[in-house]
Structures are given as structure tokens and as C-alpha cells.
TORLOMAR-279487 format. One record per atom (N, C-alpha, C): residue number from 1; residue in one letter; x, y, z. Coordinates in steps of 0.001 Angstrom, whole numbers, always signed. Layout:
REM TORLOMAR-279487
+-----+------+---------+---------+---------+
! seq ! type !      px !      py !      pz !
+-----+------+---------+---------+---------+
! NUM !    A !       X !       Y !       Z !
...
+-----+------+---------+---------+---------+
//
This chain:
REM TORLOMAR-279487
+-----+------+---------+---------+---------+
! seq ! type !      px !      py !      pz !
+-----+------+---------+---------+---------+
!   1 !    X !  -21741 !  +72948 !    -938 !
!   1 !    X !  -20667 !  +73486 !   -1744 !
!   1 !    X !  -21233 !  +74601 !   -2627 !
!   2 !    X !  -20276 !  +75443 !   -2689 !
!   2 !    X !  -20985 !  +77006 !   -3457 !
!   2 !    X !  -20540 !  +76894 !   -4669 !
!   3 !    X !  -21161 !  +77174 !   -5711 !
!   3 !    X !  -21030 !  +77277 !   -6929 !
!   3 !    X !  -19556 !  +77976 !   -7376 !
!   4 !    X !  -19255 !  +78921 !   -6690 !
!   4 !    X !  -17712 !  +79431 !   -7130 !
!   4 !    X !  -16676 !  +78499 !   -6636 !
!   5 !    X !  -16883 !  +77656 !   -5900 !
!   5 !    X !  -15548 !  +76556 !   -4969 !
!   5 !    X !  -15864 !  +75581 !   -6078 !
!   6 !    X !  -17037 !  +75074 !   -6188 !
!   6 !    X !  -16622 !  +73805 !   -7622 !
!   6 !    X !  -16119 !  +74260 !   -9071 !
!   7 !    X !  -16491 !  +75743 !   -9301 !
!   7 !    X !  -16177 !  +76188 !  -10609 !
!   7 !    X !  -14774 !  +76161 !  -10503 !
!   8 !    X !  -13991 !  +76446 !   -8927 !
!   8 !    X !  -12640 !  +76657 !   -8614 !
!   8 !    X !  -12285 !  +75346 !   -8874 !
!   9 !    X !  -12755 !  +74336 !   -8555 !
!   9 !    X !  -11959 !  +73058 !   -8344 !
!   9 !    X !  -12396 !  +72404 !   -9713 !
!  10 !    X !  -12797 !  +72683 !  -10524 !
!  10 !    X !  -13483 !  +72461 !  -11697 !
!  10 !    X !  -11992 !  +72887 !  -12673 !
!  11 !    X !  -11827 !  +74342 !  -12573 !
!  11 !    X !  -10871 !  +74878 !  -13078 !
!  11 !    X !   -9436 !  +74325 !  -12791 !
!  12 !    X !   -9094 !  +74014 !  -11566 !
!  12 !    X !   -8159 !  +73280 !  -11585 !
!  12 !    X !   -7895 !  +72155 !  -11762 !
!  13 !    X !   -8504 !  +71526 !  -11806 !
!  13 !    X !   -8504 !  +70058 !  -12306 !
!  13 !    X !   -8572 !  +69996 !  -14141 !
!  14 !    X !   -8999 !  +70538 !  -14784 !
!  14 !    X !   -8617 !  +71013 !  -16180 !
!  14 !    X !   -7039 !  +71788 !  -16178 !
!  15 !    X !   -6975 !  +72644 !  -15212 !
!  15 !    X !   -5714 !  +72984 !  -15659 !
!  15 !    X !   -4337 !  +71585 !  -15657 !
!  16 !    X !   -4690 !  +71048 !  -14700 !
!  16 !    X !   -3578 !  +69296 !  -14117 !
!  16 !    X !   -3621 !  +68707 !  -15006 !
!  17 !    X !   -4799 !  +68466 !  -15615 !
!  17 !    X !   -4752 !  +67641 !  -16860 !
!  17 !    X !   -4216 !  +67973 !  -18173 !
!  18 !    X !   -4810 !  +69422 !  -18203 !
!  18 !    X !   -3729 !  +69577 !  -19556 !
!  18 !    X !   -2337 !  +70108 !  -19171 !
!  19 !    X !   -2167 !  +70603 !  -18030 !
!  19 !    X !    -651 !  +70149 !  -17833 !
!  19 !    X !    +501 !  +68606 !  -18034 !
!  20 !    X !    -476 !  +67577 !  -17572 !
!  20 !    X !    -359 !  +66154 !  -17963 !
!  20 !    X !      -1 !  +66290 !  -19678 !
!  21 !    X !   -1354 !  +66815 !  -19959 !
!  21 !    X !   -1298 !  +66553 !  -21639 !
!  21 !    X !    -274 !  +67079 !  -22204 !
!  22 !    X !    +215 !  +68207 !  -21792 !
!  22 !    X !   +1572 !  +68825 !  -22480 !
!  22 !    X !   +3072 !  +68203 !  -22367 !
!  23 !    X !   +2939 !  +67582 !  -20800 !
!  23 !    X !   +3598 !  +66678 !  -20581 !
!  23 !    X !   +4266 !  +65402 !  -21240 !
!  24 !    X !   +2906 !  +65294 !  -21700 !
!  24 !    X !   +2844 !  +63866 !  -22613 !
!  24 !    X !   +3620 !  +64250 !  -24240 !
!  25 !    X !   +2861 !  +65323 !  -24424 !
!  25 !    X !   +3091 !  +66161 !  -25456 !
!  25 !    X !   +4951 !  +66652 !  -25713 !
!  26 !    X !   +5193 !  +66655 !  -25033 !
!  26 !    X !   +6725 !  +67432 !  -24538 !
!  26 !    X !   +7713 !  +65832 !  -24466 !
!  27 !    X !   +7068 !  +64769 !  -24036 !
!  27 !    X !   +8005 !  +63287 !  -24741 !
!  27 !    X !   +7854 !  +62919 !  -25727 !
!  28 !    X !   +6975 !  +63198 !  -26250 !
!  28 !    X !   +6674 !  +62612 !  -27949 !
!  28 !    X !   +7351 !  +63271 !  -28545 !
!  29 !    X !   +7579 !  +64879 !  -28462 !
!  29 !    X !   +8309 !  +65631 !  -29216 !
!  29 !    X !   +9705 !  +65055 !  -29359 !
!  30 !    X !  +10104 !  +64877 !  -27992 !
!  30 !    X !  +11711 !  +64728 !  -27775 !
!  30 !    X !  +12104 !  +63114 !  -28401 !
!  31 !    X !  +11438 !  +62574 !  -27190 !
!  31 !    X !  +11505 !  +60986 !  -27751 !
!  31 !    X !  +10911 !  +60259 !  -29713 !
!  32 !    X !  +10098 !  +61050 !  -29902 !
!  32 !    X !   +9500 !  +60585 !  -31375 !
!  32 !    X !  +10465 !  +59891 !  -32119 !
!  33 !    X !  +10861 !  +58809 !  -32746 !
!  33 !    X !  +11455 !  +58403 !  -33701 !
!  33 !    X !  +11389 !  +58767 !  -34745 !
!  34 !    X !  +10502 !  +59254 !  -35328 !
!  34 !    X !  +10463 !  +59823 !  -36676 !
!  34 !    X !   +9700 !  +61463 !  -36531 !
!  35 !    X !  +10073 !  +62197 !  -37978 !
!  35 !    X !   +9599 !  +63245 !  -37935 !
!  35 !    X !   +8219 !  +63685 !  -37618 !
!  36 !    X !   +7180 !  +62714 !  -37859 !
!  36 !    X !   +5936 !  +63118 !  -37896 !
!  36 !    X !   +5535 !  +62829 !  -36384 !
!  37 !    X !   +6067 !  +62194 !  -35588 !
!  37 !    X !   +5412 !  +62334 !  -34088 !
!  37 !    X !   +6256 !  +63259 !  -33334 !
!  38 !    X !   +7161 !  +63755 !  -33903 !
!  38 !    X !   +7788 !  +65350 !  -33389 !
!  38 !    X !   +7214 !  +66443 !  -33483 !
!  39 !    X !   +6405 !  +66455 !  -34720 !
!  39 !    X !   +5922 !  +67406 !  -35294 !
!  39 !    X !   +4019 !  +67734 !  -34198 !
!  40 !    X !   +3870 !  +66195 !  -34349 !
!  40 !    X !   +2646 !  +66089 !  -34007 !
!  40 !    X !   +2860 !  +66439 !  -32004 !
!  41 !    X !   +3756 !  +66079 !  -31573 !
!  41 !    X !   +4202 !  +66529 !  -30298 !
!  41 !    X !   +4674 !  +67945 !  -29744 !
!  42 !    X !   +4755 !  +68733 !  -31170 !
!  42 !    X !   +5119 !  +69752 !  -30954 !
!  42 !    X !   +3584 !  +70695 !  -30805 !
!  43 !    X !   +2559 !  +69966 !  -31682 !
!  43 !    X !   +1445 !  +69956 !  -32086 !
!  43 !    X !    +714 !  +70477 !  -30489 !
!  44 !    X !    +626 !  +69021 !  -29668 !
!  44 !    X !     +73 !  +68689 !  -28445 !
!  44 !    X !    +103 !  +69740 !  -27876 !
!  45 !    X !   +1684 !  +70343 !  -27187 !
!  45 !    X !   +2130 !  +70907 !  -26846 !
!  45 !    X !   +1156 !  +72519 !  -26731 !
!  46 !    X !    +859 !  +73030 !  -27779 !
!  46 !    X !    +679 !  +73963 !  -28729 !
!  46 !    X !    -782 !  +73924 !  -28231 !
!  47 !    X !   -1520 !  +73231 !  -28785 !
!  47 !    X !   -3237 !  +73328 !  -28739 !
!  47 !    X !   -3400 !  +73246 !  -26723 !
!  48 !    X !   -2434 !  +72253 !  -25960 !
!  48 !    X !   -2403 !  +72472 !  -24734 !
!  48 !    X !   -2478 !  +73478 !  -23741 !
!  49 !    X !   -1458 !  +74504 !  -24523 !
!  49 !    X !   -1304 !  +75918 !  -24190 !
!  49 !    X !   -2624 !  +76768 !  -24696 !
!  50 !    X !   -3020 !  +76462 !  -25509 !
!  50 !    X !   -4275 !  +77343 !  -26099 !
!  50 !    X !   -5194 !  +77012 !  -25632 !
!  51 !    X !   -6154 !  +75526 !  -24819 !
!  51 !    X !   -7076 !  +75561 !  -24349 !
!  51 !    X !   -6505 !  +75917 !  -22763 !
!  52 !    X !   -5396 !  +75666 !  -22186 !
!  52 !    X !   -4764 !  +76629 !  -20760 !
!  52 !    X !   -5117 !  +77941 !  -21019 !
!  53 !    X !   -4924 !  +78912 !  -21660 !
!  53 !    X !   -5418 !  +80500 !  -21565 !
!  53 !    X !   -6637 !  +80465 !  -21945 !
!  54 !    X !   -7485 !  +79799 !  -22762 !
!  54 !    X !   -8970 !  +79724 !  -22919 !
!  54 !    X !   -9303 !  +79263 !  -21470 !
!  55 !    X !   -8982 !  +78250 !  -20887 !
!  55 !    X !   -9614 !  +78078 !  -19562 !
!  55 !    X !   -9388 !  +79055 !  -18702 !
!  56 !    X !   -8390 !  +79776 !  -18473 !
!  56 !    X !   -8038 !  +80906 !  -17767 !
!  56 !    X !   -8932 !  +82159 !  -18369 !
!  57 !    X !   -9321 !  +82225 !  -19633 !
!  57 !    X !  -10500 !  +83311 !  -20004 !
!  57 !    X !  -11683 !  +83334 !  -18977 !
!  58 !    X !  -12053 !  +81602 !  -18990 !
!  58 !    X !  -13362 !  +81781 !  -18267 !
!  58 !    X !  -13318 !  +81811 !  -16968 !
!  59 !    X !  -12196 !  +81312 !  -16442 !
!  59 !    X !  -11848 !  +81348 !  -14567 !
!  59 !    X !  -11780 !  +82506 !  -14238 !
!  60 !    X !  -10903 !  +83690 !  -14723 !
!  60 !    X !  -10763 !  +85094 !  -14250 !
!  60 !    X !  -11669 !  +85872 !  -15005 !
!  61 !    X !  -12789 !  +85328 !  -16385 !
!  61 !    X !  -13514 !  +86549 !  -16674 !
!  61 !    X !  -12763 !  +87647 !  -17332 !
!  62 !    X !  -11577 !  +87785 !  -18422 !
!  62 !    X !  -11217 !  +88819 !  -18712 !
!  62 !    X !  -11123 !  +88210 !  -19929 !
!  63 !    X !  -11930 !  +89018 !  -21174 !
!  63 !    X !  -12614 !  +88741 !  -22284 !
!  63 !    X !  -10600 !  +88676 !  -22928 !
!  64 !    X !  -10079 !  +89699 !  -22827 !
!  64 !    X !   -9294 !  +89954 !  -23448 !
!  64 !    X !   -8482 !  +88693 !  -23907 !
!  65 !    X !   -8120 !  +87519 !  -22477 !
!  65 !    X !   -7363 !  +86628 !  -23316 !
!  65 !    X !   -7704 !  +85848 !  -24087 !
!  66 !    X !   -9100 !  +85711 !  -25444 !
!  66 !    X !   -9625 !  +84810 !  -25658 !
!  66 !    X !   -8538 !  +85498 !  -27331 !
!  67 !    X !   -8309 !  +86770 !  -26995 !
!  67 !    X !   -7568 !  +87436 !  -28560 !
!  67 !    X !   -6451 !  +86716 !  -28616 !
!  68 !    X !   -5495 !  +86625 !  -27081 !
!  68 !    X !   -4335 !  +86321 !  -27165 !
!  68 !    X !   -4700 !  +85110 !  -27451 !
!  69 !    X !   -5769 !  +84081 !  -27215 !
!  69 !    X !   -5710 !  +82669 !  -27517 !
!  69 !    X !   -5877 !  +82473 !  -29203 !
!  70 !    X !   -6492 !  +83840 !  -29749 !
!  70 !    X !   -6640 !  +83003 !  -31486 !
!  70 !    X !   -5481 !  +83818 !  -31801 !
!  71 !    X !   -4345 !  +84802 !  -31617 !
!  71 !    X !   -3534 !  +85086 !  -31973 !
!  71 !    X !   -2348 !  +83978 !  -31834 !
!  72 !    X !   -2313 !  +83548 !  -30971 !
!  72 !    X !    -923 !  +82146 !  -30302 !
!  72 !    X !   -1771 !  +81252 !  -31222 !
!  73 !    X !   -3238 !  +80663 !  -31405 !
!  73 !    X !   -3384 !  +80091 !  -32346 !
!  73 !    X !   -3393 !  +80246 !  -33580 !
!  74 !    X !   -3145 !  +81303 !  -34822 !
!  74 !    X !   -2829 !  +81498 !  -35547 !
!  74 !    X !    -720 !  +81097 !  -36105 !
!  75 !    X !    -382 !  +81984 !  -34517 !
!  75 !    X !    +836 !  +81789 !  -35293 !
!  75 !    X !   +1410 !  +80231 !  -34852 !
!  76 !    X !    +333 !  +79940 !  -33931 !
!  76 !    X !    +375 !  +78127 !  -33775 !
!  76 !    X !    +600 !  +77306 !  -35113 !
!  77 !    X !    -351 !  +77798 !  -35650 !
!  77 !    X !   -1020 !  +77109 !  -37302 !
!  77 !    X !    +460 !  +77453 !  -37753 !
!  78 !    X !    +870 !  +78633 !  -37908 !
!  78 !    X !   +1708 !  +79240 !  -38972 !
!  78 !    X !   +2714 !  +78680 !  -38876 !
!  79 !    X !   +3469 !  +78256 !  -37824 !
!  79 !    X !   +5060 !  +77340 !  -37270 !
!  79 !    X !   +5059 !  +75792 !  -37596 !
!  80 !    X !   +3997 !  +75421 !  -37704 !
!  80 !    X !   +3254 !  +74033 !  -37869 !
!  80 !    X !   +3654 !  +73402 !  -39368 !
!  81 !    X !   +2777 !  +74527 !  -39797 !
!  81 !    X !   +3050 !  +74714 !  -41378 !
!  81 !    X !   +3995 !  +74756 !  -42010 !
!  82 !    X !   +4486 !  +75658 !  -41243 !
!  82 !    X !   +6576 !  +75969 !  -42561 !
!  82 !    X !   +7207 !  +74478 !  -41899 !
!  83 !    X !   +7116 !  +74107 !  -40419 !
!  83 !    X !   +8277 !  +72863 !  -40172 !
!  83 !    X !   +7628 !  +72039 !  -41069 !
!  84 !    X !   +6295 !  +71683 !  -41372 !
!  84 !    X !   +6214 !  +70057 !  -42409 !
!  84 !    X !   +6378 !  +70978 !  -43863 !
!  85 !    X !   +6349 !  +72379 !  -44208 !
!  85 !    X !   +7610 !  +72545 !  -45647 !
!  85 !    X !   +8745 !  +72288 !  -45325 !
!  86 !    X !   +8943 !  +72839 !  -44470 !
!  86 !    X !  +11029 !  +72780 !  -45061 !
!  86 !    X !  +11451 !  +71041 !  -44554 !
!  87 !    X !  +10467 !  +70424 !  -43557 !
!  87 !    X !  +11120 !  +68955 !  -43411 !
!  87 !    X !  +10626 !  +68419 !  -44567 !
!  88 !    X !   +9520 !  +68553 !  -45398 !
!  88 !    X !   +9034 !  +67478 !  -46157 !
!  88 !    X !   +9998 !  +68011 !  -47453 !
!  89 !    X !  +10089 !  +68762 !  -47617 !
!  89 !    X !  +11316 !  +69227 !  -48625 !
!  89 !    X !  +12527 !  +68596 !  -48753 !
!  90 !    X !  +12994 !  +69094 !  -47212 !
!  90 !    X !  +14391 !  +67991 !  -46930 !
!  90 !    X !  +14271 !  +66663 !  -46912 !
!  91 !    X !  +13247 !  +65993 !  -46647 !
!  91 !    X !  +13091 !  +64620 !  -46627 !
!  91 !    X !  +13047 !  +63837 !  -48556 !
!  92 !    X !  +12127 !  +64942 !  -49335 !
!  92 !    X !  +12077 !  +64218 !  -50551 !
!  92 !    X !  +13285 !  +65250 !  -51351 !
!  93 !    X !  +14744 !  +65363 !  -50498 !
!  93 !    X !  +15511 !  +65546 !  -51487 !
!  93 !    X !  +15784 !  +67106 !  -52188 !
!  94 !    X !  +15258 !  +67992 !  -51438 !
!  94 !    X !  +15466 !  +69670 !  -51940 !
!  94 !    X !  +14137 !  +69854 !  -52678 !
!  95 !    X !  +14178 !  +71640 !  -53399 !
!  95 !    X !  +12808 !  +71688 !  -53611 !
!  95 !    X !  +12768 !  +71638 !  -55030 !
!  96 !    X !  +11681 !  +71277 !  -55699 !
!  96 !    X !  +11793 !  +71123 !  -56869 !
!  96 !    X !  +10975 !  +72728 !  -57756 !
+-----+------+---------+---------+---------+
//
């Protein structure tokens, strides 16, 4: 076996799995009973997608998407952030 066919099958088998993981990620959101495993499912979801284009950095070799990966992770962080303000707000009652 040649080093580029296992790196291939290497690569895909990371990609299945965190497809799985988003998967998983994508019922917790919906199904969650309470706010914080919505949030945290929305979470999954999110970091899933960001190590998917990081793995795709190193499979195709094109430096460039490692920007788009801390940019989607930035405004990852940033969406994360305002939903537990404005829910934890609404939850204890408006803002003080």
C-alpha cells in the first residue's frame, strides 16, 4: 500500500466520523430538552465543521483554507456567545 492511498483512506475515514459527529451534534440541538444542550449541540455542530475544512487543508494541500477555518472559527466563538447573552438574559427575567 502507497503512502498516498492510506493518507486517502486515512482522510476519509476522519471525514465519516465527523460527519457522524455532526450528526450526533444536529439531534442534541433539535431534540435537547433544555437550553444548554441546544446550545452545546449547536456547539458540536460548529467545531465539526471546523476540524472538516482543517482536514481538507491537509488532504488537498491548499494553505489557504486553514484562514477560512480560524475565520468560521472566530465568528463560531462570536454566535456562541451572544445566544448564551440574550438566552441567559431571557431566562433570569430581562436585563438588568
Amino acid at each position: 500500500m502507497t503512502p498516498e492511498l492510506a493518507y486517502s483512506y486515512l482522510f476519509r475515514t476522519v471525514c465519516l466520523f465527523l460527519l457522524l459527529y455532526a450528526a450526533v451534534g444536529i439531534c442534541r440541538a433539535v431534540r435537547g430538552p433544555e437550553l444548554c444542550d441546544r446550545v452545546l449541540g449547536v456547539n458540536m455542530v460548529s467545531s465539526s465543521v471546523l476540524v472538516s475544512i482543517l482536514t481538507l487543508t491537509a488532504a488537498l494541500s491548499e494553505p489557504y483554507l486553514a484562514d477560512v477555518a480560524l475565520i468560521y472559527a472566530a465568528v463560531s466563538l462570536v454566535s456562541v456567545v451572544t445566544l448564551n447573552k440574550v438566552y441567559v438574559k431571557k431566562d433570569r427575567g430581562g436585563a438588568k
